[in-house]
N, C-alpha and C positions, 0 to 999 in steps of 0.2 A: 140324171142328176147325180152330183156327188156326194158327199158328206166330207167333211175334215173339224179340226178342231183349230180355233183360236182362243189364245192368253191376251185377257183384258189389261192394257196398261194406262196408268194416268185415271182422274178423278173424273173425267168429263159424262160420265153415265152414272155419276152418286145419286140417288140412293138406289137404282134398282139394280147395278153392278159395279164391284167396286175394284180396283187395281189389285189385279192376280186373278181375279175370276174368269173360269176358263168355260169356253162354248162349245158345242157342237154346233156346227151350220150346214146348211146343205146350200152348195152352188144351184143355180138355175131354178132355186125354187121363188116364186110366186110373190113377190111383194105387195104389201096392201101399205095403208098410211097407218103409221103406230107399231110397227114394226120395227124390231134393233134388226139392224145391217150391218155389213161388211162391206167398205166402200173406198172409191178412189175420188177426191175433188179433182177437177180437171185442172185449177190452177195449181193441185198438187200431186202430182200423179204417182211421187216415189211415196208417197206419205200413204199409211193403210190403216182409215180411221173402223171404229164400230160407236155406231150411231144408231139415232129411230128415224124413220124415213115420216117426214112431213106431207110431200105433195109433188106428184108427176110434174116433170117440168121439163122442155129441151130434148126428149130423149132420154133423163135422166132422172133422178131426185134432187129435191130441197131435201136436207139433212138439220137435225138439231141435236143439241144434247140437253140431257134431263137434268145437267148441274146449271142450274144460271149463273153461278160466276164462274164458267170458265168459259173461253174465249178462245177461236181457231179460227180454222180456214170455212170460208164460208162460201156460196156460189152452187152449181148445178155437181154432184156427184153422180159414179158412175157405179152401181151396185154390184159386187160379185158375189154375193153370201145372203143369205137369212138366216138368222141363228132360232135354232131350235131349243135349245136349251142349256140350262147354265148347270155342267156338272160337278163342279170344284169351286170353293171350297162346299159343302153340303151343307143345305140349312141346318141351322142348330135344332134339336131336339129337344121338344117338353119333356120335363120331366112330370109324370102324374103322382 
């Protein structure tokens, strides 16, 4: 398995990440349903969305995003990533 880092672009994961928020993911790891991914749609294949993976289908996943108003490519994706965590920007800090 690998590790790498991806830069979150676009609103389609508001409110639990938001454009510029950057991941860590590891290649080949383990997908469940509820899960943000790193993903190719097959009708879109140059396109490299990050998504939560809904439900096993075809070989691949159903994908969705957590913003209801935006709208993409839709159909069976092909996972290369599970993002393990969101290290940038860092949550804000209480102050006590």
């Amino acid at each position: 398995m690998r590790i790498g880092t991806v830069l979150v672009r676009g609103p389609s994961m508001v409110p639990a990440l938001r454009d510029g928020d950057c991941l860590v993911v590891r290649r080949g790891a383990r997908v469940r349903p509820g899960d943000v991914v790193v993903a190719r749609y097959r009708s879109r294949p140059d396109l490299l969305v990050v998504k939560r993976a809904v439900e096993e289908r075809d070989g691949g996943w159903l994908l969705a995003s957590d913003n209801p108003y935006v709208e993409g490519p839709s159909g069976v994706a092909d996972v290369e990533a599970r993002a393990v965590l969101r290290y940038w920007p860092l949550p804000p800090r209480r102050l006590s």
